[in-house]
C-alpha positions in Angstrom: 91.5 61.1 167.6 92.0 64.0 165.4 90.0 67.3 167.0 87.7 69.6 164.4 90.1 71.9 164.4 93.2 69.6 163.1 90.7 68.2 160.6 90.1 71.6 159.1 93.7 72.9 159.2 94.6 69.4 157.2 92.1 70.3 154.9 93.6 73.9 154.5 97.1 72.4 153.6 95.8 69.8 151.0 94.1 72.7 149.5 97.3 75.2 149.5 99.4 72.1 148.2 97.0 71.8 145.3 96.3 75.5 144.2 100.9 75.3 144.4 100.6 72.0 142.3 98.5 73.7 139.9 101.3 75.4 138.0 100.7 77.7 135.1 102.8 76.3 132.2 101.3 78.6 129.3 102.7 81.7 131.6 106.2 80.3 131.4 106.4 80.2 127.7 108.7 82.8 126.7 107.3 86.5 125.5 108.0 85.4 121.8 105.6 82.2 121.8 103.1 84.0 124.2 103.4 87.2 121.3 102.4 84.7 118.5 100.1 83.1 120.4 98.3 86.4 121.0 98.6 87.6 117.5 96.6 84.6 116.4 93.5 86.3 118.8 91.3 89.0 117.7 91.9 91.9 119.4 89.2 92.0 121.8 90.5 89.0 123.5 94.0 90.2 123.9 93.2 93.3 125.2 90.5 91.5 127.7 93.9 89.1 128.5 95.7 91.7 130.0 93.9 90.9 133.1 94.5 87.9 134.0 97.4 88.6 136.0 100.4 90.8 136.2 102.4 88.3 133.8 99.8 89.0 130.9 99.7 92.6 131.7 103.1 93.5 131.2 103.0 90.7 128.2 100.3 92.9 126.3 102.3 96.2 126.9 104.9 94.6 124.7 102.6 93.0 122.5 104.3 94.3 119.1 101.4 94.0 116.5 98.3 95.7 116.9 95.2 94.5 114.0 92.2 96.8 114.4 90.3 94.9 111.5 88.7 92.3 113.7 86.4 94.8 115.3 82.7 95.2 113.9 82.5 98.9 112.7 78.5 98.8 113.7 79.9 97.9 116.8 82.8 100.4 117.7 82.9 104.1 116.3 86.8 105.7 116.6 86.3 109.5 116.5 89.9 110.2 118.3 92.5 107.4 118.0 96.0 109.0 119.7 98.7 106.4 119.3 101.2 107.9 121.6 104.5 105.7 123.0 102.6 103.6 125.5 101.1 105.3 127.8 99.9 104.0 131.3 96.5 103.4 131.8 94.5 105.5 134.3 91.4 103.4 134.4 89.7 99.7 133.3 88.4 99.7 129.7 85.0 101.6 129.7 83.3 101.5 126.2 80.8 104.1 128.0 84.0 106.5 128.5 86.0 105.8 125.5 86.3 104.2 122.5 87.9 100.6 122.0 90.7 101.5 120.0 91.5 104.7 122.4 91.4 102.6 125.5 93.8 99.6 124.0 96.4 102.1 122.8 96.7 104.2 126.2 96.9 100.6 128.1 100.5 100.2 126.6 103.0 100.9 129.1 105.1 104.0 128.2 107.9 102.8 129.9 108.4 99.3 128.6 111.9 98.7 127.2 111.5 95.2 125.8 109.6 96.0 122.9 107.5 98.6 121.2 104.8 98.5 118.2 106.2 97.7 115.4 102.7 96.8 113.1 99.8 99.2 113.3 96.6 98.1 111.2 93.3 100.1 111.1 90.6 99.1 108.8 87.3 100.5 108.1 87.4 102.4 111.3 84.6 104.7 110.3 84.6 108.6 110.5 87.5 108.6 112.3 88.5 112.3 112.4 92.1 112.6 114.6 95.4 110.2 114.4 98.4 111.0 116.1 101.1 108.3 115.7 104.3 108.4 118.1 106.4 105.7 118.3 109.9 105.2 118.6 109.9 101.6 116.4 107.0 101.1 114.4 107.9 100.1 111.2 104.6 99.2 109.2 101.1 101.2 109.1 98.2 100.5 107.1 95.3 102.9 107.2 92.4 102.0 105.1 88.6 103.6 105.0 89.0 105.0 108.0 88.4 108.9 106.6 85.5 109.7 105.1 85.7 113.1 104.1 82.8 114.5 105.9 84.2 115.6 109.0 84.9 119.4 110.0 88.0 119.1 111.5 90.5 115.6 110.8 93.6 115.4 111.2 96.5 113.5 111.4 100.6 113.3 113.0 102.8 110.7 112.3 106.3 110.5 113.9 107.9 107.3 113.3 111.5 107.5 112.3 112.0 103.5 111.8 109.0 103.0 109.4 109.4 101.1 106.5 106.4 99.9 104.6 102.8 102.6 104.4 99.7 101.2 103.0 97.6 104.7 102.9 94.0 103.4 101.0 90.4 105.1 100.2 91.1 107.8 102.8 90.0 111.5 102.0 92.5 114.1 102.5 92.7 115.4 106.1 92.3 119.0 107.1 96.0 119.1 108.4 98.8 116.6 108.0 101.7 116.8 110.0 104.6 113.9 108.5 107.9 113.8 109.8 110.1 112.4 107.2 111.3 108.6 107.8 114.7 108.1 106.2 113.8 104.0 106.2 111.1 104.2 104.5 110.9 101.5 101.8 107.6 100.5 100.2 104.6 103.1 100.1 101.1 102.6 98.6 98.7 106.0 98.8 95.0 106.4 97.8 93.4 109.1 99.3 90.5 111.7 97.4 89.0 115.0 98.0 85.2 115.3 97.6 84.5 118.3 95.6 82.7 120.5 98.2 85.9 119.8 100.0 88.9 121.0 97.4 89.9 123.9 99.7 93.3 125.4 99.9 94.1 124.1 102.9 93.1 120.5 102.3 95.2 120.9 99.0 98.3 122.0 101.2 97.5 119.0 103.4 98.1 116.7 100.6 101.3 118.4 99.3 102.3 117.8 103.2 101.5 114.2 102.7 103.1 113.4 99.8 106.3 115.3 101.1 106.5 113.5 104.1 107.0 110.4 101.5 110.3 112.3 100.3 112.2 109.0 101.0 110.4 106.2 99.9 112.0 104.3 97.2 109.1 102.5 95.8 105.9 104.5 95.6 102.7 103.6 94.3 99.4 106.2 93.7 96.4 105.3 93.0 94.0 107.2 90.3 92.2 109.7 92.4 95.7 111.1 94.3 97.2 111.4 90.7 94.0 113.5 89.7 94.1 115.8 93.1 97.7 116.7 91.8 96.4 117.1 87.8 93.8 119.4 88.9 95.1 121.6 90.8 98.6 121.9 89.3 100.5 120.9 92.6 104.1 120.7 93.2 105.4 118.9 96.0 109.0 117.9 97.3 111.5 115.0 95.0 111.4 111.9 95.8 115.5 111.8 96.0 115.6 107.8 96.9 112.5 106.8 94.5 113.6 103.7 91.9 110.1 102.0 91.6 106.8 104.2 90.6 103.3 102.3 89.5 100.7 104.9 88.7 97.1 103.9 87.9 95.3 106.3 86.1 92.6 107.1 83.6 95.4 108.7 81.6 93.3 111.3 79.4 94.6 115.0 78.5 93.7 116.4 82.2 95.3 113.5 84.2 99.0 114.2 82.1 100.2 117.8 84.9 100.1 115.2 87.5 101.9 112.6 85.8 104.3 115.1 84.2 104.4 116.4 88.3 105.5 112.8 89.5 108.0 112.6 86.7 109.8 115.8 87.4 110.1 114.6 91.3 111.6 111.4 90.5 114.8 112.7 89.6 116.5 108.9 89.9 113.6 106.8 88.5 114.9 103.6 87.5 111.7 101.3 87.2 107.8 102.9 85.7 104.7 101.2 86.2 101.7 103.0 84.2 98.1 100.9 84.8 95.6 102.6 83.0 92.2 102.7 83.8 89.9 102.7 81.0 86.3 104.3 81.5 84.5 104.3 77.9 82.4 106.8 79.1 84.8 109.0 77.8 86.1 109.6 75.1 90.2 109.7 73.7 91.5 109.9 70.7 92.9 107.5 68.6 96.0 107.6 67.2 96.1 108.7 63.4 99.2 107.2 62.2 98.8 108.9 58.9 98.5 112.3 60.8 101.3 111.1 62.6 103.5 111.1 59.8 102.3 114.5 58.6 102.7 116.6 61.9 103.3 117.0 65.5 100.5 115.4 67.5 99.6 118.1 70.8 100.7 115.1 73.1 104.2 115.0 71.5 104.2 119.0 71.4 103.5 118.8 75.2 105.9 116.5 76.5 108.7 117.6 74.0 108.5 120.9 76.0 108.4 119.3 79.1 112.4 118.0 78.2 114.7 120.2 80.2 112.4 119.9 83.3 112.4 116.2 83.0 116.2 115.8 82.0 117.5 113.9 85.3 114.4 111.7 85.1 115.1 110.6 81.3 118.7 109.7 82.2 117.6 107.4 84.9 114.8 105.3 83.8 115.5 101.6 82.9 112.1 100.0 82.5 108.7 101.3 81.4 105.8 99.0 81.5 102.1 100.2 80.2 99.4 98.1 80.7 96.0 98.9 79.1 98.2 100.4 76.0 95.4 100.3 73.7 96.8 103.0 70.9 95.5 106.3 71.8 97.7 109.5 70.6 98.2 110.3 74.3 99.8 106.7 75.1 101.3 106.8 71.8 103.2 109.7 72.0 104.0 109.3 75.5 106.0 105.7 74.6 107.2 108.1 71.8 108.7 110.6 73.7 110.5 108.2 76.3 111.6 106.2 73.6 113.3 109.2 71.8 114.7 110.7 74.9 115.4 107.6 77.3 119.0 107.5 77.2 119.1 105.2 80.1 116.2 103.0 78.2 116.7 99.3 78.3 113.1 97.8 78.6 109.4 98.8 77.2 106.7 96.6 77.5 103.2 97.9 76.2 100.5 95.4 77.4 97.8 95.7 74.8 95.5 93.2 75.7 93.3 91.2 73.7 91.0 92.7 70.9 89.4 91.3 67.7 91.2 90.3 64.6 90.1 94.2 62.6 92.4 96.1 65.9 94.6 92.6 65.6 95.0 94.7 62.0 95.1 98.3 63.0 97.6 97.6 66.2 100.2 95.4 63.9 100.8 98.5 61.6 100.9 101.1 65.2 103.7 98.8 66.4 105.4 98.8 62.8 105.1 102.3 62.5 106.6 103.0 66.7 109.5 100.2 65.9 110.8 103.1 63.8 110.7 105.8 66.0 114.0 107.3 67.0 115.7 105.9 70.0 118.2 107.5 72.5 119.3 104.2 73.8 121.0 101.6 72.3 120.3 99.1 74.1 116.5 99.5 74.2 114.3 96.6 74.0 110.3 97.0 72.9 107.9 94.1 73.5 104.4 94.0 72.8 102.0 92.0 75.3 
């Protein structure tokens, strides 16, 4: 007959047998299928994973792809977000002590050599005033609406020499950028805007020190209000010496042409130009006079012909101009003019016109007449009308 005291060390062994039985197969998947598995989470949860164990701990300090945009911006405010190379973290997550975002970053381990970020995605992170990015191997950032304009002191550092793709939208110029050049960088969208009360010197020279730290990229794309930040204040920033691919949107009237004639001087080996314009009928352009046109220089064409020694390497490069919105005005007109006549390099222009009713059907089929017999520098230039 078994005493009480057998019985319950029985019981103990049946119980250690079965918490040993009890083995944790989604642990021993391998980093890569525990990574995707993770990346399919919001946030939230995989941070809150990391503390399940010591497995998942040192799984989310090499967890290579870090999405902000699941978190409710009512919810979470990011005044400082310091992105530094991992760092160690020196207490639980607190949202009384820190922020989210500041308190996911520092729980990275600064000494893991398995894998670092590579993806870093903030979105609508609201009046977010500092960023300092450090690391070693990230290759893709996108930053939208996460600078508002209205705070006294923002800033930003970025220091990642492996990055290859910047998405940069609806931010407003910081008070100081500091960019260290990234000789990988590939593919680079940039919207940002300074509100009016704002257009100081040195938010001016922070967006020269933005734009230079882009002296790499090979394609580049701008949206309106960056091309009018250059326009109106006569900028000059550093040449894009790798650049082959530009799209520009812009509202493309007389004071928007110094920052287009700006972009076109620092892409020295421009093979490929995107123009979108924007129309706003609010105000007004002028129409092209073809008559006029055949009577005397235009001031567009006066402008850009003395514009031709300072945009020589550029005009000897570019391959392929598309305009979209092309709707006939003397500015776009003499701007297709001008590249036609000088392009020596020239061997596609597509004007997208649009559609319009049958009287500008009329008007447009005697502009395009009257531009098939402008000079051309190239030979091998091809004009389509869409």
């Amino acid at each position: 007959m078994e005493t009480r005291s057998a019985k319950r060390k029985k019981m103990a062994q049946i119980v250690e047998n079965d918490a040993k039985a009890a083995t944790d197969r989604i642990s021993d998947l391998p980093d890569a299928v525990l990574h995707h598995i993770l990346f399919l989470l919001p946030i939230k949860c995989v941070a809150q994973m990391s503390i399940l164990s010591k497995r998942w701990k040192f799984l989310w300090s090499t967890f290579p792809d870090l999405d902000f945009r699941t978190l409710n911006p009512f919810e979470i405010s990011s005044k400082n977000v310091k992105l530094l190379e991992f760092e160690k973290p020196r207490q639980p997550l607190d949202s009384s002590r820190m922020d989210f975002i500041n308190q996911v970053l520092s729980i990275r381990d600064k000494h893991s050599d398995i894998r670092a970020l590579e993806d870093l995605n903030l979105e609508k992170c609201y009046e977010l005033e500092g960023l300092d990015i450090s690391c070693a191997k990230l290759e893709r950032i996108k930053l939208v609406k996460c600078f508002d304009g209205y705070s006294d002191k923002s800033w930003v550092k970025i220091n990642a020499p492996k990055l290859e793709q910047l998405s940069w939208q609806h931010n407003a110029v910081t008070d100081m950028t500091i960019f260290e050049h990234s000789n990988l960088l590939d593919e680079v969208t940039v919207g940002f805007f300074i509100l009016t009360r704002d257009n100081t010197s040195g938010k001016l020279q922070s967006a020269v020190d933005f734009l230079s730290g882009l002296s790499h990229a090979r394609s580049l794309s701008l949206e309106r209000q960056t091309i009018e930040i250059l326009s109106n204040n006569h900028l000059l920033i550093q040449p894009f010496y790798n650049l082959k691919y530009l799209e520009l949107h812009t509202g493309f009237n007389k004071s928007n042409v110094p920052g287009l004639t700006c972009l076109f001087k620092s892409s020295p080996i421009l093979n490929t130009l995107i123009l979108k314009i924007i129309h706003e009928y609010r105000i007004e352009r002028k129409e092209w006079n073809r008559d006029l046109w055949d009577m005397t220089i235009t001031e567009g064409e006066q402008y850009w012909e003395s514009q031709i020694r300072t945009l020589e390497s550029f005009l000897q490069h570019l391959k392929v101009v598309n305009i979209h919105g092309f709707l006939d005005y003397e500015n776009e007109v003499a701007l297709a003019k001008f590249l036609l006549k000088h392009g020596k390099a020239l061997e596609e222009m597509v004007l997208y016109t649009g559609h319009c009713n049958a009287r500008d059907t009329l008007r447009r089929q005697k502009i395009r007449s009257q531009m098939m017999g402008f000079s051309w520098a190239s030979s091998n230039a091809k004009v389509a009308f869409q």
